[in-house]
N, C-alpha and C positions, 0 to 999 in steps of 0.2 A: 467430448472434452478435447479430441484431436481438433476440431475442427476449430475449437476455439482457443487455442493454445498458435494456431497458425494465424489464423486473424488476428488476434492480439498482438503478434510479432509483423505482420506485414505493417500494419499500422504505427506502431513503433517504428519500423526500419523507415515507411516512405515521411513520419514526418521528421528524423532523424536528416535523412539526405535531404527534405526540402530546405533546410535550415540554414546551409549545409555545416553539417558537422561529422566527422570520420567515427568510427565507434573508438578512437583511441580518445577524441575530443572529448566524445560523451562519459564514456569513463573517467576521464578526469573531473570533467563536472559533476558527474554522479557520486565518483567512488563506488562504482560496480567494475568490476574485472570486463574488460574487453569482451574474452572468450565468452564469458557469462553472457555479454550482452549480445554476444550474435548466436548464439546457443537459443535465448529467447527469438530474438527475432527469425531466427528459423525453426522456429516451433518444436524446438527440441527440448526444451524447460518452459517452465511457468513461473514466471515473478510470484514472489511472495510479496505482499502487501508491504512491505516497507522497502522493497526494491521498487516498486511502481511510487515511494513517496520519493526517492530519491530521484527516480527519472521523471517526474510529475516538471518539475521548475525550469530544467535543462531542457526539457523536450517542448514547453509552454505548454501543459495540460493544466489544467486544474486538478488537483487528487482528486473528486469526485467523477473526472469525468475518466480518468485511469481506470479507479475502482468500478465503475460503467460497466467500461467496457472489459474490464476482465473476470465481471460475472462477481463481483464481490457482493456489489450495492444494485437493487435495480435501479431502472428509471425515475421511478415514484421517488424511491425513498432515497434519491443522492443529496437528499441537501442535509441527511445524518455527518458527511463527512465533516464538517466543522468538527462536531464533538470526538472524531477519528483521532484529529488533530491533535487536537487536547488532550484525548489519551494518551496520544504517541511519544509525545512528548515527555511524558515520565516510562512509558515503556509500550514497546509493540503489542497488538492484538494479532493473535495467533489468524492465520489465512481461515485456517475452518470455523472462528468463531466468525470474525467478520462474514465470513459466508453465511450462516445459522444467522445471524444479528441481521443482514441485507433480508429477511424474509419477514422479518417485525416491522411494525409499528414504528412510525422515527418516534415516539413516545415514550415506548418500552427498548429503542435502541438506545436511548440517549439517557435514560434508568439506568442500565446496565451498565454502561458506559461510565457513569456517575457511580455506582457501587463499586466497581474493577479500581476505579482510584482511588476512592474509603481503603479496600483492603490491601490496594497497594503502599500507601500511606503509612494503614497501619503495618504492615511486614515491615516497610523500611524502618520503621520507629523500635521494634519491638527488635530488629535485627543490631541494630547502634546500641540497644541499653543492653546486650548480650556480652557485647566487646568490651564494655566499661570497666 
């Protein structure tokens, strides 16, 4: 995990400066903390999957190719990441499921994927007619 935690960050820092952008620039485009972001790139933290959607656009990665290479999604199965999206967008998937989920089936990723929003759905519904 060391080893991939330092790779992930070098990759990050060299396409960062090919760009060129300072880690104050990409923080502001991110909305990641600076420190955070050179913490990663010196392999001192690991992005959680919704920091690598943040620096996915600023950095010109595609999320799937983020999630790649930081061991979320493999190869085969990056082109789940669409349905990523579309969950994320009503609420994040936790680093360890996306991990667990990168070892499936894009079939059975994208089931899952599709139930987490049913019961997301349903909580939010069920939480509003609580407050009424």
């Amino acid at each position: 995990m060391e080893e991939a935690r330092a790779n992930l960050g070098r990759i990050l820092k060299q396409q960062r400066v090919s760009l060129p952008l300072t880690l104050r620039d990409l923080s502001s485009m991110s909305g990641v903390s600076a420190s955070h972001l050179g913490r990663i790139e010196r392999g001192e933290r690991f992005p959680s999957g919704s920091v690598l959607r943040k620096l996915a656009g600023p950095l010109g990665f595609e999320e799937d190719e983020l999630f790649t290479l930081a061991g979320y999604l493999s190869p085969q199965q990056a082109g789940v990441a669409e349905s990523r999206v579309e969950y994320g967008s009503r609420g994040d998937l936790d680093p360890y499921v996306a991990r667990v989920l990168a070892q499936e089936p894009v079939d059975v990723q994208r089931a899952v994927i599709g139930i987490l929003s049913i019961l997301n759905s349903i909580a939010k519904t069920a939480g509003k007619g609580k407050k009424s």
